[in-house]
N, C-alpha and C positions, 0 to 999 in steps of 0.2 A: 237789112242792115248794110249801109254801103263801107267800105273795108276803108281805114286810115291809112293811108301810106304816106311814109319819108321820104324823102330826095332820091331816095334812091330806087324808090319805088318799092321797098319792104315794109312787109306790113307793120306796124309801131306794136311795141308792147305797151301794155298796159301795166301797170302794178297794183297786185289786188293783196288783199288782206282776206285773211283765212286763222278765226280762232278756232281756238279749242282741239288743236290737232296734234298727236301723244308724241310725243319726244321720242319715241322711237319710232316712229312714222316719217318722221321729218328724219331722224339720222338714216333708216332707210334710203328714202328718197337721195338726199346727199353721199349715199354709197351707190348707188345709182345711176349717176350723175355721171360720175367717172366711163362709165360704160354707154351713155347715149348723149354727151357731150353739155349737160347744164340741168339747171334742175326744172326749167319749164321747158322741156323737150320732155321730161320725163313724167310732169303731170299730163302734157299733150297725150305720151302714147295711150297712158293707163287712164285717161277721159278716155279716147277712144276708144278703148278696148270694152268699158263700160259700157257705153254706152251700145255699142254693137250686141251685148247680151241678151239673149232670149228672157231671161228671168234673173233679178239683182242677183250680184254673190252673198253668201254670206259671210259677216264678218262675223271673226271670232268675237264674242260675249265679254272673254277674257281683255280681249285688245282694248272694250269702251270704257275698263273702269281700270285698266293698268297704266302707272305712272302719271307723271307730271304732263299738263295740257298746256300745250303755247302757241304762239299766233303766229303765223306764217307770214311773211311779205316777199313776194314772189312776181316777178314780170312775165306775164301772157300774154299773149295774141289771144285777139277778139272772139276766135270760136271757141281755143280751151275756155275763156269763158263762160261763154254761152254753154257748151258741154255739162262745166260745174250747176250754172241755174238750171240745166234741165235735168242735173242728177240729184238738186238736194231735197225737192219733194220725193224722188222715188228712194234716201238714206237717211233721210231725217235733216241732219246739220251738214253745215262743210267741212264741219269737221269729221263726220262718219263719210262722206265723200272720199277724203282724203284715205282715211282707215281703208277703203276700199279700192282706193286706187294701191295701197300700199300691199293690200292682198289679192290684188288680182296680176301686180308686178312678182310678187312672191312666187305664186304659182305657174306664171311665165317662165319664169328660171328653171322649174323642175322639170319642165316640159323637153 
């Protein structure tokens, strides 16, 4: 995949859409945010960190059927994407992606 760059020679975001992802996933992420400077810094690290697992995490049971589900629109760079397509066969939807990126930031903190 050859990389987009701007004028400035930074890589371009993209803006992607991302349904079905729990309302408190998404205010996670945006508590988040404050602490690694935006909110697609913050899907970058937790793709990454995904992705580097020996075996998926698991998401709580409780998380896929709690509360209200809404659509995300969010600018990434071309690998977080890439990361997303190669985690949502191994979680199901992107929206359990996301559920996972939101628990694997969780458990970063306790650490």
């Amino acid at each position: 995949m050859t990389t987009m760059l701007n004028t400035r020679g930074v890589e371009k975001l993209v803006t992607h859409r991302i349904d079905d992802v729990p309302e408190k996933t998404i205010r996670m992420i945006s508590e988040k945010a404050a602490v690694y400077g935006s909110k697609a810094i913050v899907v970058m690290v937790a793709t990454e960190l995904l992705i580097r697992q020996k075996k998926p995490i698991r998401v709580r049971y409780q998380a896929k059927k709690e509360g209200k589900k809404e659509t995300l629109f969010i600018s990434l760079r071309p690998r977080t994407i890439q990361l997303l397509n190669r985690l949502t066969p191994v979680y199901g939807t992107r929206g359990e992606v996301m559920m996972a990126c939101g628990e694997i930031l969780r458990n970063k903190g306790k650490d």
